[in-house]
TORKOL-4160 file (C-alpha; in steps of 0.2 Angstrom, whole numbers, padded with zeros to 4 digits, m for minus):
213
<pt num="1" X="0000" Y="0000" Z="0000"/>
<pt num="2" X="0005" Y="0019" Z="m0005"/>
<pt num="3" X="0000" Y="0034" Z="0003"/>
<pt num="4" X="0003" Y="0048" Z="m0010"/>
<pt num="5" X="0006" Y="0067" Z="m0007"/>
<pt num="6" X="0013" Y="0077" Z="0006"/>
<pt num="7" X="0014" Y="0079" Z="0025"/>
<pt num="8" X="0011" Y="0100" Z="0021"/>
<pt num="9" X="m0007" Y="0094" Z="0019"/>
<pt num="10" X="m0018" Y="0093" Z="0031"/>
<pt num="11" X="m0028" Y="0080" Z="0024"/>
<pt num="12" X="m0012" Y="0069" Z="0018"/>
<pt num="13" X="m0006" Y="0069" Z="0037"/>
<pt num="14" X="m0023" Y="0066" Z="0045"/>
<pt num="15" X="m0022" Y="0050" Z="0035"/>
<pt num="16" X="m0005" Y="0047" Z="0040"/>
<pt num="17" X="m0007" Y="0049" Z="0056"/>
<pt num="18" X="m0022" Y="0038" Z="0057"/>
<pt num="19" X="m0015" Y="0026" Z="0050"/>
<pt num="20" X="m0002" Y="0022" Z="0059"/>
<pt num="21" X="m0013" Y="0023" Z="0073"/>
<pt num="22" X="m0024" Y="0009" Z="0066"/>
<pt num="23" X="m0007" Y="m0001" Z="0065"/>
<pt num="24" X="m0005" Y="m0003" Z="0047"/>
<pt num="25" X="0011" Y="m0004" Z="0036"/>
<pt num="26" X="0011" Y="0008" Z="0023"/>
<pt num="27" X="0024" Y="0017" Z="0010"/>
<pt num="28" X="0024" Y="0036" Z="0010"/>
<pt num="29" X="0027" Y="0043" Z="m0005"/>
<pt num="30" X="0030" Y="0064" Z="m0002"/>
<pt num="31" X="0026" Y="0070" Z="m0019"/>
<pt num="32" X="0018" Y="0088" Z="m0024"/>
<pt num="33" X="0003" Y="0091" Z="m0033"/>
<pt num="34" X="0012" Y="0107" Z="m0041"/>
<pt num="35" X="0032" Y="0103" Z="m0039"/>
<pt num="36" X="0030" Y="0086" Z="m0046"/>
<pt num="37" X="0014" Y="0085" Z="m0059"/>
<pt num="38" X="0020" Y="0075" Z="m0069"/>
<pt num="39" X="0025" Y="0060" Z="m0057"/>
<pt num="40" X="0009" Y="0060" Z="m0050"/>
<pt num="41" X="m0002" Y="0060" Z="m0063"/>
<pt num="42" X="0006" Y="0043" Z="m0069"/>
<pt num="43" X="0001" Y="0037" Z="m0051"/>
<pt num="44" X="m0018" Y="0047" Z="m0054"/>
<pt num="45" X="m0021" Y="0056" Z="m0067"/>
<pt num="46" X="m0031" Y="0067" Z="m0057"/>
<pt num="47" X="m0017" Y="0073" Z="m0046"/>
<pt num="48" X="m0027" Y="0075" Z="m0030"/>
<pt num="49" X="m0018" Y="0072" Z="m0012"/>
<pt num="50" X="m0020" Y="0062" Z="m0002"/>
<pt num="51" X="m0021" Y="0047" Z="m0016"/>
<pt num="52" X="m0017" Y="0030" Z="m0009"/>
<pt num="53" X="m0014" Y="0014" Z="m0017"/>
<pt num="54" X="m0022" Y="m0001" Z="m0015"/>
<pt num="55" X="m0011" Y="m0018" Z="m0013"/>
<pt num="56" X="m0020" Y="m0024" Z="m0030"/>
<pt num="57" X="m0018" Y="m0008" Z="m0037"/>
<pt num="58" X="m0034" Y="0001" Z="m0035"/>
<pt num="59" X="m0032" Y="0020" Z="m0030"/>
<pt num="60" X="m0041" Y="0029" Z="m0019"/>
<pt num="61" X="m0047" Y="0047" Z="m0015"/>
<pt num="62" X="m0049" Y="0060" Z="m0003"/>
<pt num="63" X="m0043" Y="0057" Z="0015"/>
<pt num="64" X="m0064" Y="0052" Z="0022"/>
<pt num="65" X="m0065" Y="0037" Z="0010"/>
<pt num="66" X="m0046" Y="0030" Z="0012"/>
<pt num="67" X="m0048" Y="0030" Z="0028"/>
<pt num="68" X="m0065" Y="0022" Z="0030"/>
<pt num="69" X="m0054" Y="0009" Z="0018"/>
<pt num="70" X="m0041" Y="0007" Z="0031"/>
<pt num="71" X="m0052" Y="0005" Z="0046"/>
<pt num="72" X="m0059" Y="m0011" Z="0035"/>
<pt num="73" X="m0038" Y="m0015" Z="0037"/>
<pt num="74" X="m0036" Y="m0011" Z="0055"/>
<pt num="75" X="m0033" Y="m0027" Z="0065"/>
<pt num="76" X="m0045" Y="m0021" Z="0079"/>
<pt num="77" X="m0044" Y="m0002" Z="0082"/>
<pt num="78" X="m0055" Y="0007" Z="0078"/>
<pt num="79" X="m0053" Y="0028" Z="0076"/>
<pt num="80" X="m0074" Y="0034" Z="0077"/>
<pt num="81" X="m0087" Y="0027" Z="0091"/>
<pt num="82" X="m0097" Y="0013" Z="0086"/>
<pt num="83" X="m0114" Y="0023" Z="0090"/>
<pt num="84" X="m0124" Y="0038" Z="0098"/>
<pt num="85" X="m0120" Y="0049" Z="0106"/>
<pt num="86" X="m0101" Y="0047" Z="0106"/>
<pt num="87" X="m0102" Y="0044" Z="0086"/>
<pt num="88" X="m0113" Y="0060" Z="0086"/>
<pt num="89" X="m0100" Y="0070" Z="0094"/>
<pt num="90" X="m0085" Y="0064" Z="0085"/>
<pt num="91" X="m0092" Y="0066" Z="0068"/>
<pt num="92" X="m0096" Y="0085" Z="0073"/>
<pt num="93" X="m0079" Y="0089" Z="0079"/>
<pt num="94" X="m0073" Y="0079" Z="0064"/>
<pt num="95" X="m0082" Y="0090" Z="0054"/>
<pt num="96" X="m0079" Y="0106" Z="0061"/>
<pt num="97" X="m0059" Y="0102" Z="0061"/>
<pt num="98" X="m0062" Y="0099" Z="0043"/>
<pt num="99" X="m0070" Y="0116" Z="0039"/>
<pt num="100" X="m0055" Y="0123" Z="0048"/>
<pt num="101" X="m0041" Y="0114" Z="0032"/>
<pt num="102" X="m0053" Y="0118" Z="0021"/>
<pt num="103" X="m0054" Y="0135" Z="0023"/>
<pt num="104" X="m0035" Y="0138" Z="0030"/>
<pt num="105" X="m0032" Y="0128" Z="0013"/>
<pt num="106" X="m0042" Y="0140" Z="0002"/>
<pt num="107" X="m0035" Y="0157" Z="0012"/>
<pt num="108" X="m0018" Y="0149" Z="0008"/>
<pt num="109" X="m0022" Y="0146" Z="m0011"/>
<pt num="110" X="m0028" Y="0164" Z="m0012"/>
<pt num="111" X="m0015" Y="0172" Z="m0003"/>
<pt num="112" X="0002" Y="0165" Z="m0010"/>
<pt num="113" X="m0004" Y="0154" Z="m0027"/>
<pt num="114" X="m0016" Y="0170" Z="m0035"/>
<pt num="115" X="m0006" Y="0186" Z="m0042"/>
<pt num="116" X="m0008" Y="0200" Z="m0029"/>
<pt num="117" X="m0020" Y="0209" Z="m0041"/>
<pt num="118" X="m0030" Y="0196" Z="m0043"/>
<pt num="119" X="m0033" Y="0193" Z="m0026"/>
<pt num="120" X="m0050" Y="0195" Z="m0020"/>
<pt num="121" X="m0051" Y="0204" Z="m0003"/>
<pt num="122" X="m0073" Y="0199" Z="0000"/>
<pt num="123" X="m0066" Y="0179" Z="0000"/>
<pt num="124" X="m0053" Y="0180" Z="0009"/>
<pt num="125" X="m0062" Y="0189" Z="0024"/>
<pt num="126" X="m0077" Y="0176" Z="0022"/>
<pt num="127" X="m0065" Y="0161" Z="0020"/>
<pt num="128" X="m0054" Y="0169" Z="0036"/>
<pt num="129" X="m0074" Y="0173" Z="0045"/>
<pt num="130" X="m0078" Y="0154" Z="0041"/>
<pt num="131" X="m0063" Y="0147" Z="0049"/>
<pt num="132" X="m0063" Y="0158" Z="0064"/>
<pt num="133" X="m0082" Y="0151" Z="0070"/>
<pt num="134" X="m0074" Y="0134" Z="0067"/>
<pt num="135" X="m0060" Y="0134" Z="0079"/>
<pt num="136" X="m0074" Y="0144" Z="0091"/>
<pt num="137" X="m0085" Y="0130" Z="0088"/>
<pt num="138" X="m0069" Y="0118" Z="0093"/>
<pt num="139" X="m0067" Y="0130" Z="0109"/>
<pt num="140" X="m0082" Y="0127" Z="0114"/>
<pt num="141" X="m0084" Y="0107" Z="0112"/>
<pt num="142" X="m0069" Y="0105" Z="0122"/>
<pt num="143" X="m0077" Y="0115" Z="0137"/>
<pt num="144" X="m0092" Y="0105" Z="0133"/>
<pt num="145" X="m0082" Y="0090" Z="0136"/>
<pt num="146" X="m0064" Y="0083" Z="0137"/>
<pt num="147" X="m0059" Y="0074" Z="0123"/>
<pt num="148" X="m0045" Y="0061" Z="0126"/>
<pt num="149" X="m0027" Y="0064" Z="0119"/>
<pt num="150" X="m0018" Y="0049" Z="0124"/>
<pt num="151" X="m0010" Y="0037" Z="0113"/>
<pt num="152" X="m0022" Y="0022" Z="0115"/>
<pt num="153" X="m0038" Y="0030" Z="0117"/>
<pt num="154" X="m0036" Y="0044" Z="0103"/>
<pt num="155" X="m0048" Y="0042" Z="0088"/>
<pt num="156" X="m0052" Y="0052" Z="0073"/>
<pt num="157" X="m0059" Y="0067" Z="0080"/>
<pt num="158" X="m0044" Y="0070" Z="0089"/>
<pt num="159" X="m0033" Y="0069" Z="0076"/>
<pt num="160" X="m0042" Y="0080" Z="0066"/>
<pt num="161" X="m0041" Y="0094" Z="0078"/>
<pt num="162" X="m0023" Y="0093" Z="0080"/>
<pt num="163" X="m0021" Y="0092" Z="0061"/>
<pt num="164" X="m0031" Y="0108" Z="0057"/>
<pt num="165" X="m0023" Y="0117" Z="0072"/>
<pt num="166" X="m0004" Y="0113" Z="0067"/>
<pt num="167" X="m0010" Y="0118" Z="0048"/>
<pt num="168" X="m0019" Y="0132" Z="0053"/>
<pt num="169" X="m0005" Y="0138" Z="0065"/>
<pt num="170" X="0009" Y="0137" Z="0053"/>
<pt num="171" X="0000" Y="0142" Z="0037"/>
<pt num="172" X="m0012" Y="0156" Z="0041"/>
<pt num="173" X="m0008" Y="0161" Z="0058"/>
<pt num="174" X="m0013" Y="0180" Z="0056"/>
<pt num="175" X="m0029" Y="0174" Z="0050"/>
<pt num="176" X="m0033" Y="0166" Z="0070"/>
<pt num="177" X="m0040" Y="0172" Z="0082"/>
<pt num="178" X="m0032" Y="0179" Z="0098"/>
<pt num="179" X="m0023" Y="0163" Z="0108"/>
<pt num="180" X="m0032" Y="0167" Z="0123"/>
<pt num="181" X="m0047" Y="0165" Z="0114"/>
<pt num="182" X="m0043" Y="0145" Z="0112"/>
<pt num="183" X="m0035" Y="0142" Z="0127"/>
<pt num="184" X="m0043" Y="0122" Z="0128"/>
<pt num="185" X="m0042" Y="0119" Z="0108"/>
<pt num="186" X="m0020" Y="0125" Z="0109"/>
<pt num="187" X="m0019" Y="0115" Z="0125"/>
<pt num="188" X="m0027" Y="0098" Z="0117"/>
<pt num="189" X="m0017" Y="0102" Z="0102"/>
<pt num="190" X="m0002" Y="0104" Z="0110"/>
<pt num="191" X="m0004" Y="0088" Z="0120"/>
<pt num="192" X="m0006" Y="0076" Z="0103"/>
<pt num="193" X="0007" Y="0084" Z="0094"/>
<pt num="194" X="0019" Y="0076" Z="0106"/>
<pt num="195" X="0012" Y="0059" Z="0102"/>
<pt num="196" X="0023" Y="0047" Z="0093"/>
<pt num="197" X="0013" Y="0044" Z="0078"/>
<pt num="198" X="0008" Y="0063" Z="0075"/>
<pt num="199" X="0031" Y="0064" Z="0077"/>
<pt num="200" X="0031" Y="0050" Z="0065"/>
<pt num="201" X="0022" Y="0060" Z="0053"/>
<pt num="202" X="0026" Y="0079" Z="0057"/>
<pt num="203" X="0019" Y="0095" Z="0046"/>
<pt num="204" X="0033" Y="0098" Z="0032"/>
<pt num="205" X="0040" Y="0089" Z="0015"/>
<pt num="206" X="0046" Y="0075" Z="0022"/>
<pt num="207" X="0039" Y="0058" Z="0024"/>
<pt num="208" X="0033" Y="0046" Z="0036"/>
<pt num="209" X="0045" Y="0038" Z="0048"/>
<pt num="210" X="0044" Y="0023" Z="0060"/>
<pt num="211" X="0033" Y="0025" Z="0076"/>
<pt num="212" X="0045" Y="0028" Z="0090"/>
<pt num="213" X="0039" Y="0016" Z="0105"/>
């Protein structure tokens, strides 16, 4: 199995890291949508990351469905409650973590892929307006309820947050809101970071290492 694309996305390292966490053996190939085209397209000729190969060749997309795939592969783990109300919950801070890449993802297109002249300031402040109420959402969730961050018990609404956060925070940090603003949602994302999978796979160009411990 592949896992195409690379770590600088969000939804390639959520993948990643739930992977790993569902204890599956994979090969991570670090390769750009923009930098590296043309290799990718000979993997999919849609060029969309993350893109993961199937061990009978079949290839996947988008990070939702390859990792509803690889929870059919985990050997008992799994990363979303099995039913109400804990499914409710998860799939709603899943969701809002998503809306936080996406639009993070789209203020980053817009900002450093589009000419400055043709930058267009309305969409910016509705994508930057949009992915503001998300993290406040997250904020209050969290307050709502604490949501594990340890190794074992961690499942995919956690590592959405952290993935977003660390996105967010490197990417578009003076589109956030004020720190003290997030006080809980900095704090839990803090605390995964600092877990051995989310170090295997860290926010960058490189590629996924071995799990330490």
């Amino acid at each position: 199995m592949q896992l195409i694309g690379m770590l600088d996305s969000p939804y390639v390292r959520r993948t990643a890291i739930s992977m790993l966490l569902l204890g599956l053996h994979f090969e991570h190939r670090s390769l750009s949508v923009f930098r590296t085209f043309d290799e990718f397209s000979r993997i999919n000729p849609v060029v969309k990351a993350p893109t993961f190969v199937c061990d009978d060749g079949t290839v996947l997309m988008d990070s939702t469905l390859i990792l509803q795939y690889a929870q059919s592969l985990s050997p008992g783990r799994t990363l979303l409650p099995p039913s109400d109300p804990t499914l409710r919950r998860a799939l709603r801070i899943v969701g809002l973590a998503m809306a936080v890449c996406d639009k993070s993802v789209q203020a980053v297109y817009e900002q450093q892929l589009r000419p400055e002249d043709k930058q267009h300031g309305p969409w910016l402040d509705r994508c930057t307006g949009q992915l503001r109420a998300a993290l406040v959402e997250l904020e209050a969730e969290l307050r709502k309820a604490p949501l594990s961050a340890e190794r074992d018990v961690i499942g995919l609404a956690g590592v959405s947050i952290g993935v977003a956060w660390e996105f967010a925070r490197q990417m578009v940090p003076e589109l956030l809101p004020p720190a003290d603003e997030l006080p809980g949602l900095i704090a839990y994302a803090t605390a995964v970071e600092q877990l051995p999978e989310f170090r295997a796979a860290p926010h960058g160009d490189g590629t996924v290492q071995p799990v330490a411990g």
